[in-house]
N, C-alpha and C positions, 0 to 999 in steps of 0.2 A: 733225578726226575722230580719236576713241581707237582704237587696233586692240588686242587683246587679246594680251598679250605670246603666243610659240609656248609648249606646253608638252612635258614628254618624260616618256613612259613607260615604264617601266624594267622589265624581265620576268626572273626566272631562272628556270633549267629543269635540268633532268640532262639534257644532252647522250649520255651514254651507257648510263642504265639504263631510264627510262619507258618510252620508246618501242623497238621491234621492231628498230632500226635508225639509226643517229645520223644517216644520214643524212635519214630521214623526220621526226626530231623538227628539223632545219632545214627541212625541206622544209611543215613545216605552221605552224609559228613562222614562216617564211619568209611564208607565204600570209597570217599573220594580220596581220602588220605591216603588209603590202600592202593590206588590206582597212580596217585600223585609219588609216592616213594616207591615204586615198582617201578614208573617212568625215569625215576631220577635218583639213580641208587648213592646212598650216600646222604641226602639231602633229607632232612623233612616235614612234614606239617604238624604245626601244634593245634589243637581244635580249643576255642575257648568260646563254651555256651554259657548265654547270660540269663538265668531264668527271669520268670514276672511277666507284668502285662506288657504292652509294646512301649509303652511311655517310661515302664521301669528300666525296658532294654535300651532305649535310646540315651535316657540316664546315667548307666550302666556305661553303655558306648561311649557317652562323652568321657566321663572321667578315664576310662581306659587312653583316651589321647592327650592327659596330660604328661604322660612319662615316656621317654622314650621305651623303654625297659618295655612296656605294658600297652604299646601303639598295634594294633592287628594290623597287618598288612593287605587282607581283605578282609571285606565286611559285608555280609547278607539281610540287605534291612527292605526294606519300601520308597520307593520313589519318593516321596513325599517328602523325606528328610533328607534328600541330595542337595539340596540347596544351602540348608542348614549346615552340612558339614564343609560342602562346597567354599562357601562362603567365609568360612572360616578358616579356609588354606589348609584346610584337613588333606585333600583327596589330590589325586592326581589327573590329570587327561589323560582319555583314550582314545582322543582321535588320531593317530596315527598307527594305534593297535587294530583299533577296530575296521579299518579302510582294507585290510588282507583277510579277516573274517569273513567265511563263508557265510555262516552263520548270520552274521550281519546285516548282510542282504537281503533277507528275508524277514525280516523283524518290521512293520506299519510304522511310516513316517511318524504318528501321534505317538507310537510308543518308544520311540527313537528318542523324540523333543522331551518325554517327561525325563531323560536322563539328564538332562544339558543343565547348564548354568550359564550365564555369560555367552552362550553361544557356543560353548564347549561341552564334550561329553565326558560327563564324570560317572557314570552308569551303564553297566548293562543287563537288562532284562532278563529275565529266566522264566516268566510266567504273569499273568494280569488278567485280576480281580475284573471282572465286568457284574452291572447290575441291573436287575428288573423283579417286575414281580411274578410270585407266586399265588397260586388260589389254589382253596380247598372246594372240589367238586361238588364234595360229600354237602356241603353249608352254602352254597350258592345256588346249587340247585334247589334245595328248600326256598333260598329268596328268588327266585325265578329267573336268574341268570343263566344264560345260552354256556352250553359246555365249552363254547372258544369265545369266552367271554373275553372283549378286545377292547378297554375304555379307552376313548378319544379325548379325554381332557379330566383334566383332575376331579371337576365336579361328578364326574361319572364314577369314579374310585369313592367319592363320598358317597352317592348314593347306592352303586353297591353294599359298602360298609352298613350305610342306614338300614335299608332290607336283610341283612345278615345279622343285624341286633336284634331284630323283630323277629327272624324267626327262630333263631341260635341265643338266644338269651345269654346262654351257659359258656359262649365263645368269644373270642375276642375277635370284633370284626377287623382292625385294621392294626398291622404291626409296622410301625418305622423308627429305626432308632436315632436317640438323641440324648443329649450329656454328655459333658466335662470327664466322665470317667473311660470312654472308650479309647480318650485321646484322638493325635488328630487321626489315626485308621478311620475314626467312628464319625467322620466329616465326611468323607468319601462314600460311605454306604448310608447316610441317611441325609442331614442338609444338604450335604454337596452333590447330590443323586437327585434330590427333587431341584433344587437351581439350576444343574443341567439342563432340566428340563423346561425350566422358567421362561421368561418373555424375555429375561436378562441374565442373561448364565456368567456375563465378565465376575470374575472376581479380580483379575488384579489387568490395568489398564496399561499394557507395555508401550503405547503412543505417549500418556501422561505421566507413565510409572509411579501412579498413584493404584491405592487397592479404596476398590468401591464398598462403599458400608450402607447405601443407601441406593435402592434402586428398584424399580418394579419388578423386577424377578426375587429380591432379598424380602420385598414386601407380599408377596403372593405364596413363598415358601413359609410366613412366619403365619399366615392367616393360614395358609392349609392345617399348620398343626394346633394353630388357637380353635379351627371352627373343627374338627375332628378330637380333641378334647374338651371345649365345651359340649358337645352332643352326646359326650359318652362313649365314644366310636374303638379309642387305643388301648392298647392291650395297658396291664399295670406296669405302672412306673418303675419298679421293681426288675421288670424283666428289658421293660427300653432301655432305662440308662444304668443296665449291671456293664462292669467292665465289657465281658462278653457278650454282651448285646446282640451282636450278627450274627452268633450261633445260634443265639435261641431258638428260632423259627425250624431247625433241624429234627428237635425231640418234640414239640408243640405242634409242627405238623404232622408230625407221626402222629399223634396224641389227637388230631381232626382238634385242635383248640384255635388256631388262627381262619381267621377268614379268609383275609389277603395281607400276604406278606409283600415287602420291599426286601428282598432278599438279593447276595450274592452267589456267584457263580458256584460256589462251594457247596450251598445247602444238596441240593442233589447229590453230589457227588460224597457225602459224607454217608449216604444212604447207602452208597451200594458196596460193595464186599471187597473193595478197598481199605476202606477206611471203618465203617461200620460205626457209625453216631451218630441213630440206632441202627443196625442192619433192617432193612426194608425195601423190598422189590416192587411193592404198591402195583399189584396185578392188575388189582382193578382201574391204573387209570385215574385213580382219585384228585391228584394234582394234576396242575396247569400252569402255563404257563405265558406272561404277558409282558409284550416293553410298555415303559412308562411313557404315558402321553406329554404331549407340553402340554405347558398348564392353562391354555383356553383351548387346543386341536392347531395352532399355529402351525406355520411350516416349521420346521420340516417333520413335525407329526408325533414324532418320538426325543427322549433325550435317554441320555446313558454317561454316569460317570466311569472312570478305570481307576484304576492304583498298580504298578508293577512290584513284583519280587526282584529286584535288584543287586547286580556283584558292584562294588567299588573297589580299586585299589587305591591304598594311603600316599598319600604324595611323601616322597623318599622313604620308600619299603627297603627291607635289607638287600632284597635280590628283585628288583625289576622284572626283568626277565623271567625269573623263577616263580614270582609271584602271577606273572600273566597268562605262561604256561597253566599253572593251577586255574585258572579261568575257563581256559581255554578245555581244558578237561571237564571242568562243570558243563563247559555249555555242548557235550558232546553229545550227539542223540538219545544214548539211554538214558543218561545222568537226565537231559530236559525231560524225556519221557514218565522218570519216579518225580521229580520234580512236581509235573500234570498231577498225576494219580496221588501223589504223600503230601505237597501244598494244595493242594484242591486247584487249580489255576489255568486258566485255560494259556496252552502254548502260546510264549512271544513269538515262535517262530511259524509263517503262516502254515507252511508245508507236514507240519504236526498237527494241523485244525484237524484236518481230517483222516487224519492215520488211523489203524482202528485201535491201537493202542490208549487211544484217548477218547475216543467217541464209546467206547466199551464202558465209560468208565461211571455213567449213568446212564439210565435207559431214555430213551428215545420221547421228547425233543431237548431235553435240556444241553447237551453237552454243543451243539450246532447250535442253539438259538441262543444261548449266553458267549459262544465265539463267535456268531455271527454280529455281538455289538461292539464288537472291538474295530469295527471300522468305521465306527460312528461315535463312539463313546469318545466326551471329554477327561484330559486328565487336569491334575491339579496345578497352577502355578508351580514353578520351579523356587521360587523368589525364596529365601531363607526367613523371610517373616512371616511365611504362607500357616504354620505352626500357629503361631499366633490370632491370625485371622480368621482360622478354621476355628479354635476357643474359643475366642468372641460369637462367632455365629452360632455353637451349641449353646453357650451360656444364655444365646437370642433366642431361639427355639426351648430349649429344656425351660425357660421361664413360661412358653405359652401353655407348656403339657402341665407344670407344675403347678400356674396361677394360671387360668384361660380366662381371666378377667383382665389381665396385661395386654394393655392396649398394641396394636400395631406402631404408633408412636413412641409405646415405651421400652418395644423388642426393640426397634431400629438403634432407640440409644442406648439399651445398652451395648449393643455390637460396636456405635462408634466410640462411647466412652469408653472401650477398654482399649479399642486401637490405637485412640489417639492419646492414652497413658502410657503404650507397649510404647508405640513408632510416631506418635507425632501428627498435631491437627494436618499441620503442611502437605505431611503425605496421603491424605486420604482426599477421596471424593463422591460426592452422588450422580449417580446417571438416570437416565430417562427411565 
């Protein structure tokens, strides 16, 4: 009798950024191995987490694909670097896997596309980051702001902030993060969250397949953070461009120290008795919560960037099959459900928006108003250069928080000098 030799499948993860808690991204990697060699006796999964920031993981990941010996067969990273592996004949297609998913089906065309490369799908979602802001009651209402305080255009965020210095001395009226150190995660929650919102939100032009380094929206996000640091208005530089940046606003508004945050979907959801970083049920109500305006009240009113939590499998994995079965297990209800609750993330799949599993998981509006922008929220270029051009734009921004004397002229080049050192004068271009 032949018996089918064992096979092993090999997973990488960020042991310390994805998930809420290094110990829960064991604790659910833990569950799935469990579940994955229980389905498939004989066979099994090896777990390989890579500690550090995301940029250490992506590091980390690359060199893991120079040997075959040390290639993971799936890999748990962020939308955002699918291109990059993509493009590099790292990954495999999933469009003919994912075309029998249930699952599948239910997943927002926009969060479909940030999987693709070339028109093909090298990703699938498991959860995505949506962003807006937050306000402290406690420190607005001193500055005379309405408890569903709703600003229509960025000018209204500053002059919020202004009245919040005036009467909050002691606080930091405005938090949005910026700097080279978050890597590209920290594009998505703070420059790439206000250019959504911009008069010009293209970053990369797929009619020209040039990436835009100049443009009234790249010029209106660089003056938002030169005229809100010249004024005095942002929290210390220290706390914007630490690695962890987007957590900040979690312990500091507990702490009544932010005025209004640019926060992701996760701050709340780190509050409550999930997660607990700080545990806080904030009875009274203190927090609020707001989408971001475009940046004059333009149509369509609001902008909103995303990022996904993402499965890939490696193009020629040991077992195929074996490896997409282990997917296929992830993406199974409960597994998305810990997912929700341990990545802080609002469900890719629509039919979990509102389960109560996930709406439990902060108190009421935030877990509905941070999924409700995943139908409108931008994601980022797929394009494997997009890494790069997210860099160039912190380095563009983090110059105007650090020097607010740096002219809007001298933001813009620096964003095109470095691109056109990375990728080339050729490929870039300005728009309206």
């Amino acid at each position: 009798m032949d018996f089918a030799q064992a096979a092993n499948v090999k997973v990488a993860f960020a042991l310390n950024w994805t998930f809420a808690d290094p110990k829960l991204a064991e604790k659910w990697f833990g569950a799935i191995k469990t579940q994955f060699e229980a389905k498939h006796p004989g066979d099994t999964m090896e777990l390989v987490p890579l500690p550090g920031t995301y940029d250490d993981f992506i590091t980390k990941l690359s060199l893991l694909y120079n040997s075959a010996d040390t290639k993971p067969d799936i890999v748990q990273y962020f939308d955002i670097n699918v291109g990059q592996f993509a493009a590099s004949e790292l990954l495999a297609p999933l469009d003919d896997r994912v075309a029998d998913a249930s699952w599948w089906k239910e997943v927002p065309d926009a969060v479909k596309e940030s999987g693709k490369f070339d028109g093909k799908v090298y990703s699938v979602a498991q959860g995505i980051n949506t962003y807006g802001m937050l306000f402290d009651r406690t420190l607005t209402s001193k500055a005379g702001l309405p408890a569903d305080w709703s600003p229509k255009s960025w000018n209204d965020i500053l002059d919020a902030a202004r009245a919040i210095k005036k009467t909050s001395p002691d606080a930091s009226p405005l938090y949005v993060v910026t700097g080279t150190a978050q890597g590209t995660f920290g594009v998505v929650a703070g420059p790439g969250l206000l250019l959504s919102a911009s008069s010009t939100p293209t970053i990369y032009n797929t009619q020209t397949k040039k990436w835009v380094v100049d443009s009234k929206g790249i010029r209106e996000v660089l003056n938002f953070y030169k005229t809100a640091a010249t004024e005095g208005l942002l929290a210390p530089t220290s706390q914007m461009m630490d690695a962890n940046g987007a957590n900040n606003p979690a312990q500091a508004m507990h702490d009544h120290k932010f005025g209004i945050s640019f926060a992701g979907n996760w701050i709340p959801m780190f509050w409550g008795k999930t997660v607990c970083a700080p545990c806080w049920d904030d009875k009274e109500e203190t927090i609020g919560f707001a989408e971001v305006p475009t940046s004059d009240g333009q149509a369509p009113g609001t902008g909103s960037s995303f990022n996904g939590v993402v499965l890939s499998m490696s193009k020629n994995p040991s077992d195929p099959d074996l490896a997409w079965s282990a997917i296929e297990i992830m993406q199974e209800k409960q597994n998305m459900q810990d997912i929700a609750a341990w990545v802080a993330v609002v469900p890719a799949v629509e039919s979990l928006k509102s389960d109560d599993s996930y709406l439990s998981l902060s108190r009421s509006p935030f877990q509905k108003a941070f999924a409700d922008l995943s139908a409108t929220s931008r994601g980022m270029p797929s394009q494997a250069e997009f890494p790069i051009w997210g860099n160039a734009f912190q380095q563009a921004t983090q110059a105007m928080v650090l020097k607010p004397a740096t002219t809007i002229e001298e933001g813009v080049k620096i964003l095109r000098s470095y691109m056109a050192n990375q990728v080339g004068e050729e490929n870039l271009e300005t728009m309206p």
